[in-house]
DRENSE-180756 format. One record per residue (C-alpha): residue number from 0; z, x, y. Coordinates in steps of 0.25 Angstrom, whole numbers, plus 2048, in hexadecimal, padded with zeros to 3 digits. Layout:
<rs>
R   num     w     u     v
R   NUM     Z     X     Y
...
</rs>
This chain:
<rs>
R   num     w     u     v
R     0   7DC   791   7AC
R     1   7D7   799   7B9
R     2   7DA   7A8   7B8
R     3   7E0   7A6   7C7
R     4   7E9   79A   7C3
R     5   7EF   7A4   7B8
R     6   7F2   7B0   7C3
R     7   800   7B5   7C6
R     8   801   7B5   7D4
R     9   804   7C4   7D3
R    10   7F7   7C4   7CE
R    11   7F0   7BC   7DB
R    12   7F7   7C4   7E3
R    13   7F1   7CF   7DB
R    14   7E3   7CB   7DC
R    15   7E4   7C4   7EB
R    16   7E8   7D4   7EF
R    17   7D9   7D8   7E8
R    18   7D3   7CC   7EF
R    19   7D8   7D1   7FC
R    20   7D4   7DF   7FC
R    21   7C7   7DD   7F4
R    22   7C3   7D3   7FE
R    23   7C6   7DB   808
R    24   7BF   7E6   804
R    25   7B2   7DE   801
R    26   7B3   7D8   80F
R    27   7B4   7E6   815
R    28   7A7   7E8   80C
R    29   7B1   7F7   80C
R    30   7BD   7FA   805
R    31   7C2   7FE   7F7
R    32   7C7   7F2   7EC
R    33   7CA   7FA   7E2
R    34   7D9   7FE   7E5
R    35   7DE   7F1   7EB
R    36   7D8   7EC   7DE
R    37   7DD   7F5   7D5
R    38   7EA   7F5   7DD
R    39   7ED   7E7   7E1
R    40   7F8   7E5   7D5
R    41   800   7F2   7DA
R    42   7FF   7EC   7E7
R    43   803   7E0   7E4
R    44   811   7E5   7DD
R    45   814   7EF   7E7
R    46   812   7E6   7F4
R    47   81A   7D9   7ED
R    48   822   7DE   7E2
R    49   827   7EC   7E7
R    50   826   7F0   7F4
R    51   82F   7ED   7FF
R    52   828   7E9   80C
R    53   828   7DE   816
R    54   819   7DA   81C
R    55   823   7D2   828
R    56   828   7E1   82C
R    57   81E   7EC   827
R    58   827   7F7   82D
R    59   832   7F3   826
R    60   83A   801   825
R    61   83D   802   816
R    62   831   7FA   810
R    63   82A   800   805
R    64   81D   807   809
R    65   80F   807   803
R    66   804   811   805
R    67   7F6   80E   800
R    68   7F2   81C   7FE
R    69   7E5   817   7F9
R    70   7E1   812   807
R    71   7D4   80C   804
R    72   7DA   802   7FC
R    73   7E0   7FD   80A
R    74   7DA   7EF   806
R    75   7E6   7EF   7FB
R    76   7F0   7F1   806
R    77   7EB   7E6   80E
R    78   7EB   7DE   806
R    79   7F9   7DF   801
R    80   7FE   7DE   80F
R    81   7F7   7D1   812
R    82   7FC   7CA   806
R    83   809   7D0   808
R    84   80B   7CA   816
R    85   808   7D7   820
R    86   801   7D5   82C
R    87   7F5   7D4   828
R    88   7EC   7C6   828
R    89   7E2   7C5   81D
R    90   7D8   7C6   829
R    91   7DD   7D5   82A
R    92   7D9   7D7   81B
R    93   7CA   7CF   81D
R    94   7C9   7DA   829
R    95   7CB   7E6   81F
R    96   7C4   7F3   823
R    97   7C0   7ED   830
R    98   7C2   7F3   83E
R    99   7CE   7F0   844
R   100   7D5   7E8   837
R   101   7E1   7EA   832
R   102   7DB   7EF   824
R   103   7D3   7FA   825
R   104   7CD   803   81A
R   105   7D8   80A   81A
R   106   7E8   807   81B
R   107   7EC   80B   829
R   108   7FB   80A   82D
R   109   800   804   83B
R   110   7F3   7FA   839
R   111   7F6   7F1   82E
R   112   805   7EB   82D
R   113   808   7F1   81F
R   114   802   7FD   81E
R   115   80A   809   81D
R   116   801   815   81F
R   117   7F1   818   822
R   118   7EB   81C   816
R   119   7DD   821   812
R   120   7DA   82E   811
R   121   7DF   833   802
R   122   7EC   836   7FF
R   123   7F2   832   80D
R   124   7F9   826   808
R   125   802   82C   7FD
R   126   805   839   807
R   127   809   82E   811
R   128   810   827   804
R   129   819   833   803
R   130   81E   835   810
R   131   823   826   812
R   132   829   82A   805
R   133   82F   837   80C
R   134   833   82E   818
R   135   839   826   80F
R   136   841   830   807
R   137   846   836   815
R   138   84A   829   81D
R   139   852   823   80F
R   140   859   832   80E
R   141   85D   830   81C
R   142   861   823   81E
R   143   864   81C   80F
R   144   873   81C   80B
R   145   87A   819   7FD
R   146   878   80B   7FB
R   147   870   808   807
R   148   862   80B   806
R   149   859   808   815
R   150   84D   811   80F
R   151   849   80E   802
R   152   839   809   802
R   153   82E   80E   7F9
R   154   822   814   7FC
R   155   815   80F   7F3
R   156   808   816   7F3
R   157   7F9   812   7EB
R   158   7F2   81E   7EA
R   159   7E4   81F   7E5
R   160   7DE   82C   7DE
R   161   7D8   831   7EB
R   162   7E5   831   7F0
R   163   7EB   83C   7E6
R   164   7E0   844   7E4
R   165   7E5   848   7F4
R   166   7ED   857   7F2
R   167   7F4   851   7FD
R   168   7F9   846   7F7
R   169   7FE   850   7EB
R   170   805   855   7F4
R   171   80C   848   7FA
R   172   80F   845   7E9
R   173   815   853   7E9
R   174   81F   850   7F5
R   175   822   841   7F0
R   176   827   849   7E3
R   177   82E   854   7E9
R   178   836   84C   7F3
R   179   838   841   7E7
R   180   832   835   7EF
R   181   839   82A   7E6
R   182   835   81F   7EF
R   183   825   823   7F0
R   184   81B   81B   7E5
R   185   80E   81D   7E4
R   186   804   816   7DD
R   187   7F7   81D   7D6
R   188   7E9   814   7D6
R   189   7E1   81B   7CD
R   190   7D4   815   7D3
</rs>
């Protein structure tokens, strides 16, 4: 029997998120596969089995977020959106790393529906990972009462080595500890 006919579908959607991204990584002829490689199952779960989020309304106030602290695994992301249902057209994902797409090399928020902050340089991404989780802490404090919750969302990061070998982003660790951010999870990919 074909190995394809024996494939969950969990395990296509799995290998259609590598087909994604390596392709368009290749077609860029620039990029980085290994990490949506390496990542796509974790992916996978988060955006379909555990997060909360609505592709129909992206700003959704209480949606979980997600930080790709490893930014140059952006074509993970895009990826992930696309087959989620996000605004963008798999036209958007052959244009990857082009001028004027809406997939650059790096993840860059208010340009791609789904994208929660701009990510890139080292260690950015989980500092910005725990100030939504500070945001978050503060606005539930605030506005959450006994038996009913308006701010309860996660915040997910992936980051990569380069990422916490940053002394800033010890420091963002350090602050998510002390202040006890119970509702920050990140993810290490020990590329």
């Amino acid at each position: 029997m074909n190995r394809l006919n024996e494939m969950t579908i969990d395990e296509l959607c799995i290998q259609t998120i590598r087909t994604l991204s390596i392709d368009g990584v290749q077609k860029a002829n620039s990029g980085h596969p290994g990490a949506p490689m390496g990542l796509a199952p974790l992916a996978y779960v988060l955006f379909t089995k555990i997060m909360q989020h609505n592709p129909d309304n992206p700003h959704w106030f209480n949606r979980d977020r997600f930080v790709l602290s490893n930014g140059h695994a952006s074509m993970l992301l895009y990826s992930m959106l696309h087959l989620c249902g996000y605004d963008l057209p798999l036209d958007e994902l052959k244009q990857f790393r082009q001028w004027g797409s809406k997939t650059p090399g790096h993840p860059e928020v208010h340009h791609t529906a789904g994208v929660e902050t701009t990510t890139g340089p080292l260690g950015q991404g989980v500092m910005n990972s725990v100030g939504m989780a500070i945001a978050e802490a503060h606005l539930a404090a605030t506005y959450n009462r006994d038996g009913f919750d308006i701010v309860n969302h996660f915040t997910y990061a992936i980051c990569g080595d380069g990422d916490l070998m940053e002394g800033a982003s010890h420091e963002a660790a350090s602050l998510a500890g002390h202040l006890g951010l119970s509702r920050l999870i990140w993810v290490y990919d020990d590329n």
